[in-house]
One Martini backbone bead per residue (centre of mass of N, CA, C, O) as a GRO file, in nm:
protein
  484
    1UNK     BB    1  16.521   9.557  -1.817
    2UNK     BB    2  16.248   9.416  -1.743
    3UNK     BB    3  16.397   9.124  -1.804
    4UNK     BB    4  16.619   9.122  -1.616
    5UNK     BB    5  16.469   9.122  -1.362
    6UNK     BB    6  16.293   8.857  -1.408
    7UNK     BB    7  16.541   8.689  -1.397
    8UNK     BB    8  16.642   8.748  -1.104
    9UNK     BB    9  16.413   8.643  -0.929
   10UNK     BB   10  16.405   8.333  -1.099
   11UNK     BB   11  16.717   8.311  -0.958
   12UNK     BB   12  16.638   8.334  -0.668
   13UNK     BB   13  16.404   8.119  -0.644
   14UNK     BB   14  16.596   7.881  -0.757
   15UNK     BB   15  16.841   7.926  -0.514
   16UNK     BB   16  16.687   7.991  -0.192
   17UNK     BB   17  16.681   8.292  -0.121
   18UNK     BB   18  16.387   8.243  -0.056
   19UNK     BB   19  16.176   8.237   0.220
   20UNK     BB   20  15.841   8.045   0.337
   21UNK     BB   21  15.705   8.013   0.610
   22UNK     BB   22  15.510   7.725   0.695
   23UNK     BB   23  15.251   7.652   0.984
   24UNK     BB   24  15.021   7.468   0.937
   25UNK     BB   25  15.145   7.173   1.005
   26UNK     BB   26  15.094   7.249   1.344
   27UNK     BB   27  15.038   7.094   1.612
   28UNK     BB   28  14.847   7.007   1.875
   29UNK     BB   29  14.823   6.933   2.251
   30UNK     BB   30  14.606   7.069   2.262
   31UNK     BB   31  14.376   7.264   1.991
   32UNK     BB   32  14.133   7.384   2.175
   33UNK     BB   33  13.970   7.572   2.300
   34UNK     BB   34  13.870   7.476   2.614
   35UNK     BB   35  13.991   7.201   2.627
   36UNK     BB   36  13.950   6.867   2.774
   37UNK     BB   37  14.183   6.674   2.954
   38UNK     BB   38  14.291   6.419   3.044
   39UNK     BB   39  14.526   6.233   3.231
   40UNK     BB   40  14.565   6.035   2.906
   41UNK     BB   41  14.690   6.245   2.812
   42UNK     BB   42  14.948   6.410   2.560
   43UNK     BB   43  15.122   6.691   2.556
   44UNK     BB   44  15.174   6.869   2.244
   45UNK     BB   45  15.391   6.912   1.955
   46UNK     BB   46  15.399   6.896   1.562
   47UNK     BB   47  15.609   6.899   1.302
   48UNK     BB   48  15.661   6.908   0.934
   49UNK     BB   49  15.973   6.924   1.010
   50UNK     BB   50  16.287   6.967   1.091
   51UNK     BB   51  16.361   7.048   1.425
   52UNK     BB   52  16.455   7.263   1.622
   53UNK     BB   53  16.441   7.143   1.947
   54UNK     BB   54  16.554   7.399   2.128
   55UNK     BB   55  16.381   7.635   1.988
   56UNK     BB   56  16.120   7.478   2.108
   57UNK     BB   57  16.157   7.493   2.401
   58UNK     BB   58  16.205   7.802   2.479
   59UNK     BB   59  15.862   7.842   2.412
   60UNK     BB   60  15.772   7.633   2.554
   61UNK     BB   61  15.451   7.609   2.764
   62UNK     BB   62  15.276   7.616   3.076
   63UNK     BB   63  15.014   7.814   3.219
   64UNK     BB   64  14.869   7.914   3.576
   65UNK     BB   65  14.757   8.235   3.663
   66UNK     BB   66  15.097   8.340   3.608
   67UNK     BB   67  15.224   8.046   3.621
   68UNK     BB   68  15.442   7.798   3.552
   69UNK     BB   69  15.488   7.506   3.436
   70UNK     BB   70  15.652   7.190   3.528
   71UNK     BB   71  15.877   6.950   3.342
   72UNK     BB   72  15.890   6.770   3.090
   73UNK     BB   73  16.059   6.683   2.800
   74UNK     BB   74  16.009   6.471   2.438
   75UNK     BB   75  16.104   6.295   2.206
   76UNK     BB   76  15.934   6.195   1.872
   77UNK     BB   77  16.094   6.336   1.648
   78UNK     BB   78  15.913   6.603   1.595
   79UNK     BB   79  15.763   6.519   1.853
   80UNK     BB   80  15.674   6.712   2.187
   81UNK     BB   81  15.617   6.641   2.484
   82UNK     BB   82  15.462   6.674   2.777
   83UNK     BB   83  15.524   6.657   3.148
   84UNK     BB   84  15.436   6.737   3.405
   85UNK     BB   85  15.579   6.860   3.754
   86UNK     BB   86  15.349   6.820   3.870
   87UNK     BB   87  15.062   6.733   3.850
   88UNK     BB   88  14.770   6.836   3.727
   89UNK     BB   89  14.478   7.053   3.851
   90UNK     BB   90  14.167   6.971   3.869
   91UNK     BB   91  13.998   7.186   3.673
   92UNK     BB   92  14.191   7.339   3.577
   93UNK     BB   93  14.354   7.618   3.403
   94UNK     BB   94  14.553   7.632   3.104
   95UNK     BB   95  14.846   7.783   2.890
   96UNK     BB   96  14.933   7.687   2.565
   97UNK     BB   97  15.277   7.823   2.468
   98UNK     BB   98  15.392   7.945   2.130
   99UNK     BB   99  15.640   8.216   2.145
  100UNK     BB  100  15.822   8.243   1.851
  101UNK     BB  101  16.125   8.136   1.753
  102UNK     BB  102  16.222   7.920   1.512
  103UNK     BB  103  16.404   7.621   1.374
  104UNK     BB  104  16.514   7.440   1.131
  105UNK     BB  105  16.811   7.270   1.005
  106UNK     BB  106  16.860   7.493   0.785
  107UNK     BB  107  16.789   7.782   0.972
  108UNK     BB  108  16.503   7.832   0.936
  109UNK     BB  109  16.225   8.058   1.005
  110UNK     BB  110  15.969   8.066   1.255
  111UNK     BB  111  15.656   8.232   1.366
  112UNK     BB  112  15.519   8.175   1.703
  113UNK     BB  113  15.141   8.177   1.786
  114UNK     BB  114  15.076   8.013   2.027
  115UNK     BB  115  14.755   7.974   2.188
  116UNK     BB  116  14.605   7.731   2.471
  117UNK     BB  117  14.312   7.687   2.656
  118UNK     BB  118  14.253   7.485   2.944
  119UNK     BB  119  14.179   7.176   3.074
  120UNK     BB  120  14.158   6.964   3.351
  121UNK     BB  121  13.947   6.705   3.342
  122UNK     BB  122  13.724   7.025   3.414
  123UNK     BB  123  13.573   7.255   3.410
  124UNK     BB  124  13.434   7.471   3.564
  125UNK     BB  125  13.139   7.376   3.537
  126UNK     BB  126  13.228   7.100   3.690
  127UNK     BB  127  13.271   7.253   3.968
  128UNK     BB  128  13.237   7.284   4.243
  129UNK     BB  129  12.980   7.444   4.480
  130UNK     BB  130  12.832   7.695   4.668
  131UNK     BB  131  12.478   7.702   4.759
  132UNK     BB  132  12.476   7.718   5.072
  133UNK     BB  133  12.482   7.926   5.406
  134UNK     BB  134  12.438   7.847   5.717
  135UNK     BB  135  12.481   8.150   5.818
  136UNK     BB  136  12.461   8.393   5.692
  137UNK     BB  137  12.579   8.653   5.688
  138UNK     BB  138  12.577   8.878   5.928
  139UNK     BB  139  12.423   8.702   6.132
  140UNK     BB  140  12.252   8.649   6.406
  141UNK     BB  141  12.260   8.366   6.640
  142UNK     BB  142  12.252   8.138   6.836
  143UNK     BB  143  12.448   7.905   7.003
  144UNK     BB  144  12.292   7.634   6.861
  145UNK     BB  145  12.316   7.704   6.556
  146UNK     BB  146  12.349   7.544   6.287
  147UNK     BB  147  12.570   7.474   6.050
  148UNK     BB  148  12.491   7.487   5.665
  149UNK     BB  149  12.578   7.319   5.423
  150UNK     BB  150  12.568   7.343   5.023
  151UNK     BB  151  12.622   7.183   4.740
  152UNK     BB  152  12.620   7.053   4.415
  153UNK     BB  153  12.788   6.819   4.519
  154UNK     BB  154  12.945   6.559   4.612
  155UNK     BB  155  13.130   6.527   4.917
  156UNK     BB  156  13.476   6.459   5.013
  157UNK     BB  157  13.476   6.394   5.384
  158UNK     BB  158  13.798   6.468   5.379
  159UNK     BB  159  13.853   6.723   5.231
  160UNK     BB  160  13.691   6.890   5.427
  161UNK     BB  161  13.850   6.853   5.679
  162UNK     BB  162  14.081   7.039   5.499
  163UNK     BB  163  13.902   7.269   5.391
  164UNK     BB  164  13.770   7.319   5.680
  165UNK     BB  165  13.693   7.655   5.881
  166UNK     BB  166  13.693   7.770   6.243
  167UNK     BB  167  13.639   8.107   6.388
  168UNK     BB  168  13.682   8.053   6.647
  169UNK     BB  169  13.787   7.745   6.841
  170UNK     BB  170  13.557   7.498   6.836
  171UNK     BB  171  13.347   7.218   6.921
  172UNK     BB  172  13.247   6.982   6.668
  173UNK     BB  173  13.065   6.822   6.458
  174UNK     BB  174  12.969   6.623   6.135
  175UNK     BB  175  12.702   6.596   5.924
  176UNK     BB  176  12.583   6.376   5.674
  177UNK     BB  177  12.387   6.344   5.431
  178UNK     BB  178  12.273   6.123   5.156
  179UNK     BB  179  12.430   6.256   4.929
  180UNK     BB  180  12.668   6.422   5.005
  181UNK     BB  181  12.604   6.786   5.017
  182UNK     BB  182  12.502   6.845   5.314
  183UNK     BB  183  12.645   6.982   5.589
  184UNK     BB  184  12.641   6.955   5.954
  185UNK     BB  185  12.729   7.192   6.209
  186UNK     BB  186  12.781   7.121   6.562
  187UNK     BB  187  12.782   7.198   6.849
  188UNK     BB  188  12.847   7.052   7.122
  189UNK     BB  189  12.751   7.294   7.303
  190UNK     BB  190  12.859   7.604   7.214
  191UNK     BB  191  12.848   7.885   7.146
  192UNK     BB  192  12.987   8.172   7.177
  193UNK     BB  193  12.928   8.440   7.283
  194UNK     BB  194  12.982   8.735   7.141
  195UNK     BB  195  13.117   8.581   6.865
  196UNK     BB  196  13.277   8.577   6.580
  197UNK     BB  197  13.272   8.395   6.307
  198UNK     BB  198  13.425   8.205   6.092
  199UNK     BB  199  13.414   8.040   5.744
  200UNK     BB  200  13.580   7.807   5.571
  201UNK     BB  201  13.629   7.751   5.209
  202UNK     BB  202  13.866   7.567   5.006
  203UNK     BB  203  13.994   7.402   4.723
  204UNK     BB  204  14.052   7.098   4.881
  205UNK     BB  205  13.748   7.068   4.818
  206UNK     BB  206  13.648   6.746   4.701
  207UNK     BB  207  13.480   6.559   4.558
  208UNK     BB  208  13.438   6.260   4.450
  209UNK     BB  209  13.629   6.299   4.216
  210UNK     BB  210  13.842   6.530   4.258
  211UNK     BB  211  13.704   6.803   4.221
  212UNK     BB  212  13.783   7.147   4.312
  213UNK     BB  213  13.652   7.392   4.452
  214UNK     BB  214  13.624   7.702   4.253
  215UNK     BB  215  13.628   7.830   4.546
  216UNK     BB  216  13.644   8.019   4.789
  217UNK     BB  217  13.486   8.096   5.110
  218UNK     BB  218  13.376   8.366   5.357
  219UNK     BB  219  13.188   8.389   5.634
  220UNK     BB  220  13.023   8.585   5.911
  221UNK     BB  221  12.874   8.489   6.233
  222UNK     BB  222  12.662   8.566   6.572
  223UNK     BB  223  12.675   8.469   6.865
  224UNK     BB  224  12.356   8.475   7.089
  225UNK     BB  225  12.232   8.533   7.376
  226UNK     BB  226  11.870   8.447   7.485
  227UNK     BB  227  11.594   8.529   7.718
  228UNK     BB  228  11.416   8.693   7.629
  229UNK     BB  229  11.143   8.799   7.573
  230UNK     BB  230  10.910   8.886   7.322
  231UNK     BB  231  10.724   9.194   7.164
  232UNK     BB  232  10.480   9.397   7.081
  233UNK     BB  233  10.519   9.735   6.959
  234UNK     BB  234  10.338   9.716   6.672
  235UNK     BB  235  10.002   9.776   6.497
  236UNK     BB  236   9.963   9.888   6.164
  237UNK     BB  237   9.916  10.026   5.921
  238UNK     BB  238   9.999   9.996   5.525
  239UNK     BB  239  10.156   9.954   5.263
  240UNK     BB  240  10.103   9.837   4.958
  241UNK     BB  241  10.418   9.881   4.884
  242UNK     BB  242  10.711   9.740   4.679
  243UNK     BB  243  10.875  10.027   4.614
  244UNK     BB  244  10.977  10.097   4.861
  245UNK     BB  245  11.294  10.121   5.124
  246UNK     BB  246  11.109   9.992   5.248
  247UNK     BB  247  10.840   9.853   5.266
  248UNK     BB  248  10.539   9.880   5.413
  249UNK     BB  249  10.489  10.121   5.552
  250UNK     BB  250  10.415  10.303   5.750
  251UNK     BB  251  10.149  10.536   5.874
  252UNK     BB  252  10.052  10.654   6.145
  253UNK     BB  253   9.786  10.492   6.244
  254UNK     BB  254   9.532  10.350   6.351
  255UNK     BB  255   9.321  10.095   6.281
  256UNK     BB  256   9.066  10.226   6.285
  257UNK     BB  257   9.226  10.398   5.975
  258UNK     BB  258   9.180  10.185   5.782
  259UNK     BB  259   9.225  10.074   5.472
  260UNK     BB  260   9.129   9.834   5.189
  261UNK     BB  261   9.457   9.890   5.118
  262UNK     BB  262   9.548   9.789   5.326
  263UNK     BB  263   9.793   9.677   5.546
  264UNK     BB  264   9.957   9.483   5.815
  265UNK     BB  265  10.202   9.588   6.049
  266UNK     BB  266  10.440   9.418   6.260
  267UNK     BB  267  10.593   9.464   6.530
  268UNK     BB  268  10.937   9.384   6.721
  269UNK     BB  269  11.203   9.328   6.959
  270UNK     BB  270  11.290   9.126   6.762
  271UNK     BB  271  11.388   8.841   6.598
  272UNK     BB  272  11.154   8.625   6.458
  273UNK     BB  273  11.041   8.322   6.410
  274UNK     BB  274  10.879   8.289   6.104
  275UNK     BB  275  10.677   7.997   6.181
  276UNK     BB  276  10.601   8.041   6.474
  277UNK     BB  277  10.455   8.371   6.378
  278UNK     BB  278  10.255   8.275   6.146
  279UNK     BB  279  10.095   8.055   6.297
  280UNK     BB  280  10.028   8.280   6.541
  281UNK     BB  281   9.829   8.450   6.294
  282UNK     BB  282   9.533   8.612   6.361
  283UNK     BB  283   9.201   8.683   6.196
  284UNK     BB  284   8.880   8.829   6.243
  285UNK     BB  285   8.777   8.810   6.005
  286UNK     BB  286   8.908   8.617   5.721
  287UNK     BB  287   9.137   8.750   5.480
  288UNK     BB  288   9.293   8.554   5.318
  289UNK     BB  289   9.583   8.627   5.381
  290UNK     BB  290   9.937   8.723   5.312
  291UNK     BB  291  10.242   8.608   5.502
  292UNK     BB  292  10.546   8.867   5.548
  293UNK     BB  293  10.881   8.861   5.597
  294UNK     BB  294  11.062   9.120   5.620
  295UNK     BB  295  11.418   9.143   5.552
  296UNK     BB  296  11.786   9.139   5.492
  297UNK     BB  297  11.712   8.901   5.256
  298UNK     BB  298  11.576   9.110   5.112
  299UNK     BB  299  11.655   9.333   5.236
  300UNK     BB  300  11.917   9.569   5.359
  301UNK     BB  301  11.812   9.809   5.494
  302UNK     BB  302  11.718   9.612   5.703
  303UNK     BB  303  11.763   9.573   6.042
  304UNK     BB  304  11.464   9.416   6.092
  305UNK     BB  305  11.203   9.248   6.118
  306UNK     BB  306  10.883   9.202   5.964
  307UNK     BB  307  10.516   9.170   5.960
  308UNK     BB  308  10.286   9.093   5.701
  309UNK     BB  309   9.964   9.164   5.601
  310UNK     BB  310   9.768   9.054   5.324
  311UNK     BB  311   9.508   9.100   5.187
  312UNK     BB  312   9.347   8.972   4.913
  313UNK     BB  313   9.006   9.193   4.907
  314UNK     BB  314   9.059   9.360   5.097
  315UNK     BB  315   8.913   9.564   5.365
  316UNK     BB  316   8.629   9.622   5.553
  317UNK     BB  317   8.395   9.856   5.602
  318UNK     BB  318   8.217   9.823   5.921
  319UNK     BB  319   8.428   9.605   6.064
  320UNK     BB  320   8.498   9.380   6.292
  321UNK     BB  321   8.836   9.300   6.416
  322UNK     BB  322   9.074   9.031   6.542
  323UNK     BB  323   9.377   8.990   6.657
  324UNK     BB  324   9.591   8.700   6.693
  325UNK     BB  325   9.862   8.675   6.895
  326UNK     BB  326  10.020   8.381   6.972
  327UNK     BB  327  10.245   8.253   7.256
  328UNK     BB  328  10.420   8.085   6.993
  329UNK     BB  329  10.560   8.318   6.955
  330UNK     BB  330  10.916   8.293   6.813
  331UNK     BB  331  11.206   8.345   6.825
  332UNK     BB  332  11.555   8.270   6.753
  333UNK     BB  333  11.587   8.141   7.036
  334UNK     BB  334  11.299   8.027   7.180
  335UNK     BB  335  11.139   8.230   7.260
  336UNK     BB  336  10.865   8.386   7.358
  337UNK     BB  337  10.534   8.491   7.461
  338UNK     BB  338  10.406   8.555   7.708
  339UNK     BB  339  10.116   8.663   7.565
  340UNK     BB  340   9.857   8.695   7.391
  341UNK     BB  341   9.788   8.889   7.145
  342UNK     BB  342   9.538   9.146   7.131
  343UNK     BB  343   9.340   9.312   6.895
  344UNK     BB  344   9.074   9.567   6.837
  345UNK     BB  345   8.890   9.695   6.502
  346UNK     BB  346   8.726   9.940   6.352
  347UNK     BB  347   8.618  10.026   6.081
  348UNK     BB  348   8.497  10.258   5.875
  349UNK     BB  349   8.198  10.439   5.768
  350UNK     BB  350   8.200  10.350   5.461
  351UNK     BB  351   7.985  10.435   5.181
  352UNK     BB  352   7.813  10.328   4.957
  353UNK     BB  353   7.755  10.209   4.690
  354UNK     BB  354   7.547  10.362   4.422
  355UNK     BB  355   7.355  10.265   4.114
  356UNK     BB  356   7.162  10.538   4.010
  357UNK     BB  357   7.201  10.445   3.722
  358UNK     BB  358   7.080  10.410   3.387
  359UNK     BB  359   7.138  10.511   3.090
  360UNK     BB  360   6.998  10.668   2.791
  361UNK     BB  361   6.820  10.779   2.513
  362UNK     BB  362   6.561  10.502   2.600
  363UNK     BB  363   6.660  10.485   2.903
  364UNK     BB  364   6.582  10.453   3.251
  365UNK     BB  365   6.751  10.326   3.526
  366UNK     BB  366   6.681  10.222   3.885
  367UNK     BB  367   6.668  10.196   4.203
  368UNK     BB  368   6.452   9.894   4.238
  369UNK     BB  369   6.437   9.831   3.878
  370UNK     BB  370   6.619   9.622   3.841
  371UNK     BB  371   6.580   9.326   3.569
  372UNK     BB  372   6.587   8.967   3.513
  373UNK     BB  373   6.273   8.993   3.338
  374UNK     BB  374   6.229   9.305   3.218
  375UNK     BB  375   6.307   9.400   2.933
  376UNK     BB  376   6.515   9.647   2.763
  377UNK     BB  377   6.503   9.793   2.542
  378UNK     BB  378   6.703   9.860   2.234
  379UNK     BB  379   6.861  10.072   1.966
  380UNK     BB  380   7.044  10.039   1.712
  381UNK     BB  381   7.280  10.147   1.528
  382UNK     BB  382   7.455  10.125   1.223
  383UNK     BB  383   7.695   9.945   1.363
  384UNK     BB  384   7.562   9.808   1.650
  385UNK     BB  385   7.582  10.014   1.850
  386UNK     BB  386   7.565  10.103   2.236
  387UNK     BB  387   7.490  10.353   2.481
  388UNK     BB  388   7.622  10.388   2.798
  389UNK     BB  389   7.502  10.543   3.160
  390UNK     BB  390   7.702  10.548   3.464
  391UNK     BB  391   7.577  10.606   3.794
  392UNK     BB  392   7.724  10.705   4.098
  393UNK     BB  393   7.773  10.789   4.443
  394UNK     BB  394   8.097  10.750   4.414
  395UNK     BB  395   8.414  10.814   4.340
  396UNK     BB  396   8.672  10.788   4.088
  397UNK     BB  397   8.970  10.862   4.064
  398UNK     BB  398   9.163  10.653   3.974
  399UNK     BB  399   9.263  10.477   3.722
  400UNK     BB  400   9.239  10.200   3.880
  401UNK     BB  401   8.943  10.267   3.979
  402UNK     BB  402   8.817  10.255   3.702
  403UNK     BB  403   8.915   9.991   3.557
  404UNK     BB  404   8.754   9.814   3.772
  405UNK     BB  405   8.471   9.904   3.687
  406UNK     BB  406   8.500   9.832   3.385
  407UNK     BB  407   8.569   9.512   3.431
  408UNK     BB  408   8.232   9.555   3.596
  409UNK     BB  409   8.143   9.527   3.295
  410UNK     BB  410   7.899   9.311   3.140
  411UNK     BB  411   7.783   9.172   2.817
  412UNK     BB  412   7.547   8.890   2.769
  413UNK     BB  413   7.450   8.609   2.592
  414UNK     BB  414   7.130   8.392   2.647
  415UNK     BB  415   6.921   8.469   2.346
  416UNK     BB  416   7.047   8.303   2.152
  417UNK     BB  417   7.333   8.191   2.088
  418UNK     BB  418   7.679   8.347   2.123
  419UNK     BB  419   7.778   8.656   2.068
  420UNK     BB  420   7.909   8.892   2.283
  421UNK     BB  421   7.897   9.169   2.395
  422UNK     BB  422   8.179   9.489   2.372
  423UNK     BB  423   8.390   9.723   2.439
  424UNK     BB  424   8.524  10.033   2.292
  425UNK     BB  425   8.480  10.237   2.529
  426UNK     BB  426   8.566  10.532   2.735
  427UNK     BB  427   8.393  10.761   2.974
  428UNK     BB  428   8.461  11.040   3.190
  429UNK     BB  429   8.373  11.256   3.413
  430UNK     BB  430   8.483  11.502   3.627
  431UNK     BB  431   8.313  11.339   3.877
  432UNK     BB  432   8.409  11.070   3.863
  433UNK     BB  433   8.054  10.912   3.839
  434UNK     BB  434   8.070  10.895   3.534
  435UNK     BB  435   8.004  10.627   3.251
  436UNK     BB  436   8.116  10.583   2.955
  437UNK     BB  437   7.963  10.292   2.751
  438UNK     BB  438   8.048  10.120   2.424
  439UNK     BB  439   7.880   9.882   2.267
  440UNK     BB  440   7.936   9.563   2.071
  441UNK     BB  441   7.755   9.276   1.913
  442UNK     BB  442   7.462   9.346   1.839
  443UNK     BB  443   7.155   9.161   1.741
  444UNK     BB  444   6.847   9.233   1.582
  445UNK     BB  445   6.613   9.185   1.552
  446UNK     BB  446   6.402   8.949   1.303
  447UNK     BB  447   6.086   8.948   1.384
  448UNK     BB  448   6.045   8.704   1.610
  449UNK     BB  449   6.336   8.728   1.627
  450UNK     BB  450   6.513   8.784   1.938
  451UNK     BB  451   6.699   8.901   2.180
  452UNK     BB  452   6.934   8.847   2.479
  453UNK     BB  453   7.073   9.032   2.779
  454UNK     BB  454   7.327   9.076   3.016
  455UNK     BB  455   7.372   9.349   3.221
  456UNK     BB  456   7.651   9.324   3.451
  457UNK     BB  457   7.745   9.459   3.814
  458UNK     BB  458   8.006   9.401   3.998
  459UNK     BB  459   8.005   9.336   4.349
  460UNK     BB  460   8.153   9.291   4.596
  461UNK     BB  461   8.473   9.209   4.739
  462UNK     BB  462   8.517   9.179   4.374
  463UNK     BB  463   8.417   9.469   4.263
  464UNK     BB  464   8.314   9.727   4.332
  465UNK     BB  465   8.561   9.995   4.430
  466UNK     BB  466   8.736  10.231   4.619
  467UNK     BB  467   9.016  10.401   4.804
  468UNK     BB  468   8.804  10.428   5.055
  469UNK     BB  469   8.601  10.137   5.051
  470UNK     BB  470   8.387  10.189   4.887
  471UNK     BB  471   8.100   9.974   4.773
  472UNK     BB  472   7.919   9.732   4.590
  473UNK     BB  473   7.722   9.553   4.752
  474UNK     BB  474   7.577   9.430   4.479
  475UNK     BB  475   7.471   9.257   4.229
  476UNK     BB  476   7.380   9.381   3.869
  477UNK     BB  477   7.081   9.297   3.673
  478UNK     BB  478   6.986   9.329   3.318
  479UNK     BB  479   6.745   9.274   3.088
  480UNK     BB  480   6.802   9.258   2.727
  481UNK     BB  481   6.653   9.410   2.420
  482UNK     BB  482   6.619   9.399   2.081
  483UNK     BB  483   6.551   9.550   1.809
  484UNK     BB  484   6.478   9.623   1.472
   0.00000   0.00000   0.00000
């Protein structure tokens, strides 16, 4: 039975009973996904048999968007060209597809399953985009402020006047900048007062090259005339902190009650100018801030901007500061202050910091007696290692207050040359008033050779501070040497 069975199938494969269809050899052109084809390639399939070219044609398509693109179909020998028409459009992605079933001349079938996403002339990522379009959304302007596009690439600009729409319609001029990237749309007269304008721009909008704009893109902002001059509502301290929302929140204290590590923020009665708002804001003494306007393009829950002075390196205390906002601050349509805006105030007489001790178990050392002259012995452990008390007179109570004073406290190798001692550990007491600093790296006396190091404890505008404002007003400086 085994034996008749093995006869039969035999015989059904020797007598072409069984077809087992082979699509290996269907090319397609293009080939590869995502394929950019020029406008002088031409789009086909080919087939390695001889094809029934009806089958072929009823499945053959190419689709763009949801839907399906017309043309020619022609054929020579078994391969069939495909010419759209109209012309396919530059940039444009597109997908050949040949899905479902076909038949050769002996009636035999194929099950194709071909789809080939393609661009022509260029991809996506080669398409002109918009880079940039002033004013922004939603943002109130002048009656006279221009419209500023930037684009990608260069713009063919005929294409841009089909493809740029303002409404409602004012009578505009149009210069292009010498990239021809950038566009600049000037009222011949004004925007009209309170309408608000959209900006459209379509696809039709295209390079130089002819590809056309990635994207439609549509803005809208409101022109708005304005005489009245602006005034400063209020001058405050502010938080330095950027992760509230909006950031610099106001403290609702007098500047008199200013802290070093507060900013200054400005209120105004509308939104002014930000370059000659801040060319026209100075500090007396100065404290080398930087100039910073919150608006709507940094925070949207900003509602109007204001203007935040950040001093470099706190706020001094105990000392006279002259705030002068000059009357070139403009609004954003072009008005001034009236007057001048003049502000004095006083920081809070916070007590100096004191370094009140250096101690260890075998020196005591005290102000006015740190010396850069008269070496303090010390006596190194088995390690090397040798440990230090300060003792300050006014407290650091946050983790940031501690650490700014451990890196202000350094010992310094300065004869003979060599490596530096550093610190290995850190403790503080509960009164948060001394620290205990253990060092390492030093070398011990050894006969008559002896070595020198400095430790120094940073004081003034850069050195050891407190969130009090209170800080040690002079760099201290002690000469030490080592035991055998």
């Amino acid at each position: 039975m085994k034996i008749i069975l093995i006869f039969l199938v035999l015989m059904i494969f020797s007598c072409d009973l069984v077809f087992i269809p082979d699509t290996s050899g269907i090319d397609t052109f293009p080939s590869n996904r995502n394929q950019v084809i020029t406008p002088t390639d031409r789009i086909s399939i080919s087939f390695d048999f001889d094809i029934d070219r009806l089958t072929a044609e009823n499945i053959f398509k190419i689709d763009s968007i949801g839907s399906s693109v017309s043309g020619i179909k022609e054929w020579s020998g078994n391969t069939m060209y495909y010419t759209p028409h109209p012309e396919l459009a530059f940039g444009q992605r597109y997908v050949l597809s040949c899905s479902g079933e076909v038949k050769d001349s002996e009636n035999h079938k194929y099950n194709l399953n071909i789809e080939i996403p393609f661009y022509y002339a260029a991809s996506q990522t080669d398409l002109p985009t918009v880079l940039s379009i002033s004013p922004a959304a939603g943002v109130h302007v002048p009656v006279t402020e221009p419209i500023i596009i930037t684009f990608s690439k260069p713009i063919d600009s005929w294409s841009f006047k089909e493809g740029f729409s303002l409404s409602p319609n004012t009578d505009y001029d149009i210069a292009w900048d010498a990239s021809a990237a950038t566009v600049t749309i000037t009222p011949e007269e004004e925007w009209t007062n309170l309408y608000t304008y959209t900006i459209n721009l379509t696809e039709s909008i295209t390079d130089t090259n002819g590809l056309s704009l990635a994207a439609d893109t549509k803005v809208t902002f409101i022109a708005e005339s304005d005489t009245v001059n602006p005034y400063v509502v209020s001058v405050l301290p502010a938080e330095t902190d950027w992760t509230t929302t909006p950031p610099f929140n106001t403290l609702f204290l007098t500047l008199d009650d200013i802290q070093y590590d507060n900013s200054i923020r400005i209120d105004f009665s509308e939104e002014m100018d930000h370059n000659s708002t801040k060319s026209a804001l100075t500090i007396s003494p100065d404290l080398n801030g930087t100039k910073l306007f919150i608006d709507s393009s940094l925070y949207p829950d900003v509602d109007y901007s204001y203007l935040v002075y950040i001093p470099a390196n706190g706020i001094d205390m105990d000392t006279t500061y002259t705030l002068t906002l000059k009357n070139t601050a403009e609004d954003i349509f072009g008005n001034t202050l009236l007057d001048d805006y003049v502000v004095q105030f006083i920081t809070a007489d916070i007590p100096i910091i004191y370094l009140n001790q250096i101690n260890s178990n075998e020196i005591a050392l005290t102000d006015p007696n740190y010396s850069t002259t008269e070496a303090a012995a010390i006596t190194l452990d088995d390690n090397g290692e040798y440990e230090f008390e300060f003792i300050f007179s006014q407290p650091f109570s946050s983790d940031a207050e501690k650490i700014k004073v451990q890196d202000n406290i350094d010992i310094t190798c300065i004869f003979p040359s060599g490596a530096s001692p550093y610190a290995t550990s850190y403790s503080w007491s509960d009164d948060n008033l001394t620290v205990t600093i253990i060092f390492t790296g030093f070398e011990p006396a050894v006969g008559d050779n002896e070595y020198f190091y400095i430790l120094e404890i940073s004081g003034g505008s850069n050195g050891i501070k407190n969130n009090n404002g209170s800080y040690l007003e002079d760099d201290i400086r002690q000469l030490l040497t080592t035991n055998p």
